[in-house]
ROSE-4610 file (N, C-alpha, C; in Angstrom, 1 decimal, always signed):
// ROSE-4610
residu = [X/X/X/X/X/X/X/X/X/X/X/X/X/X/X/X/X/X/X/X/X/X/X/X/X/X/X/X/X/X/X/X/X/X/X/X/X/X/X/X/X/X/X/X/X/X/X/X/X/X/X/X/X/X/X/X/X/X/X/X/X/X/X/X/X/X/X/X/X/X/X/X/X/X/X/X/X/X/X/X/X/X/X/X/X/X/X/X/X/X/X/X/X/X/X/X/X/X/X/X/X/X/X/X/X/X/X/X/X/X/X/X/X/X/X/X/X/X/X/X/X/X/X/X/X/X/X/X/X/X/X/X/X/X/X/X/X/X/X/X/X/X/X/X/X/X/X/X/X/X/X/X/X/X/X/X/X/X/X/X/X/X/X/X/X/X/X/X/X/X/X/X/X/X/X/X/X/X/X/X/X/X/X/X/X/X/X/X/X/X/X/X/X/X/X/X/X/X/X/X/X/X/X/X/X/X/X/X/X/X/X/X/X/X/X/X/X/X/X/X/X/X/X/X/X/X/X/X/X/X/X/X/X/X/X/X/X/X/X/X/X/X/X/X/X/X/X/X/X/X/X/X/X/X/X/X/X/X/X/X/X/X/X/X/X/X/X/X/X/X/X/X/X/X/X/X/X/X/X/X/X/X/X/X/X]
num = [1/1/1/2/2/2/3/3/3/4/4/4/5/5/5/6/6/6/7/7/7/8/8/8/9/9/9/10/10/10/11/11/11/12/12/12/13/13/13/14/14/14/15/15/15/16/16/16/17/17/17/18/18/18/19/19/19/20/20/20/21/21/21/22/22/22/23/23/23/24/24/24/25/25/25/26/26/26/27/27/27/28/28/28/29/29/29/30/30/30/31/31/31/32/32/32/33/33/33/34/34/34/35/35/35/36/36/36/37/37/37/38/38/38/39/39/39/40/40/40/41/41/41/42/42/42/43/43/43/44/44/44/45/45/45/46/46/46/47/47/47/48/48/48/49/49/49/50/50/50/51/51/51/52/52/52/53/53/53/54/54/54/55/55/55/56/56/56/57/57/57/58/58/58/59/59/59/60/60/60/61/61/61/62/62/62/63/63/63/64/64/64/65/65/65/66/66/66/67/67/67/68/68/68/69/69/69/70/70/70/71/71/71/72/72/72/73/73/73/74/74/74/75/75/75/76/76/76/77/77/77/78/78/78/79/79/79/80/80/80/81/81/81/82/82/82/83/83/83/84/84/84/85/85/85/86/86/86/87/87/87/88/88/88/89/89/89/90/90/90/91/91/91/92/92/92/93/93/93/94/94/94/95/95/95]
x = [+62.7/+62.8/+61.9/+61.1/+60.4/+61.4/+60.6/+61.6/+61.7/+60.5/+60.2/+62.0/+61.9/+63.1/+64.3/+64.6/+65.4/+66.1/+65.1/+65.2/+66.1/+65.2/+65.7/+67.0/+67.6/+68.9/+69.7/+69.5/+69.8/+70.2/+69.3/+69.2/+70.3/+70.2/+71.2/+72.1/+73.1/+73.9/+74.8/+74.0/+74.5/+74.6/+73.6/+74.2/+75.2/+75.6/+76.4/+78.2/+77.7/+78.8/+79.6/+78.3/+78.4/+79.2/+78.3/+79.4/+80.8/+81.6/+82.7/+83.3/+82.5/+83.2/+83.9/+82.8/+82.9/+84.3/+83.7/+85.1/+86.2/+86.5/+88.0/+88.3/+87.2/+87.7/+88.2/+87.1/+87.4/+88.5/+89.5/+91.2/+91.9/+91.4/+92.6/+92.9/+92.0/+92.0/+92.4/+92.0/+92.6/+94.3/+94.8/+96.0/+96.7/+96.4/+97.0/+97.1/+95.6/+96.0/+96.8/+97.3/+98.2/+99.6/+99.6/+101.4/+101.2/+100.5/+100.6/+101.2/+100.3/+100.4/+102.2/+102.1/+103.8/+105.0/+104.5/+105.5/+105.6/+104.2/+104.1/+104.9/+104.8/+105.8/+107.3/+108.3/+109.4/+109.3/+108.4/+108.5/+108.4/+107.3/+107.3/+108.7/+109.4/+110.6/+111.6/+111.6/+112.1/+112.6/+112.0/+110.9/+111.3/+110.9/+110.9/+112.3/+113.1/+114.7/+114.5/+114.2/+113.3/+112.5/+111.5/+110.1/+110.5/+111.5/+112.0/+112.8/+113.3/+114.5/+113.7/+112.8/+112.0/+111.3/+110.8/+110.0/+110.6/+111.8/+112.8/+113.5/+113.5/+113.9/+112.3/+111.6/+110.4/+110.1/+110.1/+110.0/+111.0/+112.2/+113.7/+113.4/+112.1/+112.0/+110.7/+109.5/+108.4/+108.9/+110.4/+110.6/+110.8/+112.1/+112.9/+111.7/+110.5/+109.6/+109.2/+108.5/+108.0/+109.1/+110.3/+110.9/+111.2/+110.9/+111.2/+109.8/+108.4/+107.3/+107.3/+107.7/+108.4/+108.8/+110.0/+110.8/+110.1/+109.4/+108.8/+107.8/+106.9/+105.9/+106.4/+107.6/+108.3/+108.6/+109.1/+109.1/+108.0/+106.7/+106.0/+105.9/+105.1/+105.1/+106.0/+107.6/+108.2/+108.1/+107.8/+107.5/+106.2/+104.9/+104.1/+104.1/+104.8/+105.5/+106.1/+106.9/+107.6/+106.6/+105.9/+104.9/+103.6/+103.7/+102.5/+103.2/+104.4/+105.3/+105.5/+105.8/+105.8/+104.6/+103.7/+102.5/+102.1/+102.1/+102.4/+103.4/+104.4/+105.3/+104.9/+104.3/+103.7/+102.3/+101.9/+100.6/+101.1/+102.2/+102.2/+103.0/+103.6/+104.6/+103.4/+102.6/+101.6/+100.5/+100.5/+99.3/+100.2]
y = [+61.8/+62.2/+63.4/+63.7/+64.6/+66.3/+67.1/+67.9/+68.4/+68.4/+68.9/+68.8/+67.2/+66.1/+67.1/+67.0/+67.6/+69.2/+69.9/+71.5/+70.8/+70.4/+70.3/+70.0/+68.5/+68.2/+69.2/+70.5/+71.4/+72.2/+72.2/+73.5/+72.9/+71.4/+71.2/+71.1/+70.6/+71.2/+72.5/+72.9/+74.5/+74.6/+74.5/+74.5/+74.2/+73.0/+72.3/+73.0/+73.5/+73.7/+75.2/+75.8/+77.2/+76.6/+75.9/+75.7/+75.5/+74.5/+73.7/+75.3/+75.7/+77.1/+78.2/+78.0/+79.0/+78.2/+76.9/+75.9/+76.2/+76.1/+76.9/+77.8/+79.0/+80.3/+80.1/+80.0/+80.0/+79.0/+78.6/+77.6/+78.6/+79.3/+80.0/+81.2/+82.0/+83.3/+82.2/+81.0/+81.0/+80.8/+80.3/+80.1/+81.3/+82.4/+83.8/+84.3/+84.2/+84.4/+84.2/+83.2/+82.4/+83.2/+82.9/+83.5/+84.5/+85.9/+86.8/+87.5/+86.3/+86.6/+86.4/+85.4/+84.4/+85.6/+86.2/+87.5/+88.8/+89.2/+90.5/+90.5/+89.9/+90.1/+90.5/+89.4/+90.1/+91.1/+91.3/+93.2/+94.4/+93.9/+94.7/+94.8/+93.4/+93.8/+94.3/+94.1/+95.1/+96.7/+97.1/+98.9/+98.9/+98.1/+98.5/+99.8/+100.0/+100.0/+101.9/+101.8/+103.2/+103.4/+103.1/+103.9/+104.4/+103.9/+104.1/+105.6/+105.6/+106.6/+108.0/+107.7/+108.4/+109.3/+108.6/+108.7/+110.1/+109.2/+109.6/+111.1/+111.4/+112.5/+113.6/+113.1/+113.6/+114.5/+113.4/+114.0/+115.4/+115.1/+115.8/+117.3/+116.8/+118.5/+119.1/+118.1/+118.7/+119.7/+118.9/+119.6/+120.8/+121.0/+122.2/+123.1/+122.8/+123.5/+124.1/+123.2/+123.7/+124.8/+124.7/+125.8/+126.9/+126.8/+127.8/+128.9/+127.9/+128.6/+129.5/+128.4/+129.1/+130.4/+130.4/+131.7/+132.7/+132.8/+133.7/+134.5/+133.5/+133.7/+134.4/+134.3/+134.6/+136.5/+136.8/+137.2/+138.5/+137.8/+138.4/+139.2/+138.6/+139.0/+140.1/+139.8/+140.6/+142.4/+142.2/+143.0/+144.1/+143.2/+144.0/+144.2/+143.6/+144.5/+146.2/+145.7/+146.9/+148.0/+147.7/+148.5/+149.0/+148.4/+148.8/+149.7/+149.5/+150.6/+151.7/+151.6/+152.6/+153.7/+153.1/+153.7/+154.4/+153.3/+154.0/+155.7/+155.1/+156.6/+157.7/+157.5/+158.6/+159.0/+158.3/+158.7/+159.6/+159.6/+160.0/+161.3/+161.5/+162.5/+163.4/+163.3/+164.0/+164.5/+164.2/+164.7/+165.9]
z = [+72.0/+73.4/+73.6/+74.8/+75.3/+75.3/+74.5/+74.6/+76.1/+77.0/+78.3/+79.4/+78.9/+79.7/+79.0/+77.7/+77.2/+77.3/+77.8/+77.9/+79.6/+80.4/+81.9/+82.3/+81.0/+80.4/+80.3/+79.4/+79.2/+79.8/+81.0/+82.1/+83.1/+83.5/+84.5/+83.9/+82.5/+82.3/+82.2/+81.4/+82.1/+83.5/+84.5/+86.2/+86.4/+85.8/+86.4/+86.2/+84.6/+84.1/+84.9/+85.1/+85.7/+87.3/+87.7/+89.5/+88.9/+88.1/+87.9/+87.4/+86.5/+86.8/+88.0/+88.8/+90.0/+90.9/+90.6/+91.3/+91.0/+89.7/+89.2/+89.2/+89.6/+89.3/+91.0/+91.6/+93.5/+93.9/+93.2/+93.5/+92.8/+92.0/+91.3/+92.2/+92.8/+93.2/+94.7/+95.2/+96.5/+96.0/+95.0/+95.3/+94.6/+94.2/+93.8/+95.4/+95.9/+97.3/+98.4/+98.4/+98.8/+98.6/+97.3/+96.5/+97.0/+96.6/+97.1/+98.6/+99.5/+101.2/+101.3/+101.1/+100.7/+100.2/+99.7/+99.2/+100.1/+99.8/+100.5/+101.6/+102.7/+103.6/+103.2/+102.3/+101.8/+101.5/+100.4/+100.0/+101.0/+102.1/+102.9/+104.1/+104.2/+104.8/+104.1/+102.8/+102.2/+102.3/+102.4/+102.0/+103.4/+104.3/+106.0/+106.1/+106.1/+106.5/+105.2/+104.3/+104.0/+104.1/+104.4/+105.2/+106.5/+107.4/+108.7/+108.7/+107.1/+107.2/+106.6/+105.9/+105.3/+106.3/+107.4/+108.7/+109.1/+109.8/+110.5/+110.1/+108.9/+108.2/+108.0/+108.2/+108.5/+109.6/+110.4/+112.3/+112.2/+111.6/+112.3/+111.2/+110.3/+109.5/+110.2/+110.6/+111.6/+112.5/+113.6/+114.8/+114.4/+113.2/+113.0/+112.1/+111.7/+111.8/+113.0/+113.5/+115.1/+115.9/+116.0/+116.4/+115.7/+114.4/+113.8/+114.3/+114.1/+113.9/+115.9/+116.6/+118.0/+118.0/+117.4/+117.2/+116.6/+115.6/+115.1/+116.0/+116.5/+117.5/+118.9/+118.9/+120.3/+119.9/+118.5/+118.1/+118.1/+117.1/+117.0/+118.5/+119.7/+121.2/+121.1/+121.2/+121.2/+120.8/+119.1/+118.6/+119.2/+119.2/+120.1/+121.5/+122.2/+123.5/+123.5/+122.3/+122.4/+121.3/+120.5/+120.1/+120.9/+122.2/+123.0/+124.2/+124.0/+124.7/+124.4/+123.0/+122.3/+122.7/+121.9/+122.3/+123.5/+124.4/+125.8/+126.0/+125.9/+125.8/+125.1/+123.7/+123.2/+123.6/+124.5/+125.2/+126.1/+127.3/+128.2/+127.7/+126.6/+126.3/+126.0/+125.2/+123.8/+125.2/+126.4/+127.6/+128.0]
């Protein structure tokens, strides 16, 4: 046999073998795919019902942040009100 014919032999086998590969790999990853999709949803309704409460307990520590950081700031003002009063008064006493 011509080795020429022979190598070519060669060559489209290997091609061939390489697609039939790609073929099986690309049914396998579609049907992982598949299973996967088919699930995730359960898990994710799952988890739903605590991610909610997780949230939820979240928000209700932001607010009582937020008013705390309110108060302080309300505060603060306060404080230099009456330090700028002060001031004042000792300006007018010390003339």
């Amino acid at each position: 046999m011509d080795p020429d014919v022979l190598k070519v032999a060669q060559m489209a086998g290997i091609f061939v073998a390489a697609l039939g590969s790609l073929a099986v790999i690309m049914i396998i990853a579609s049907t992982v795919s598949r299973v996967v999709r088919r699930n995730v949803p359960d898990a994710l309704a799952a988890l739903q019902p605590v991610e909610d409460q997780r949230l939820q307990r979240l928000e209700q520590a932001v607010d009582a942040i937020a008013l705390e950081v309110e108060r302080i700031s309300e505060s603060q003002r306060f404080i230099s009100k009456l330090l700028a009063d002060r001031s004042q008064e000792a300006a007018k006493i010390g003339r």
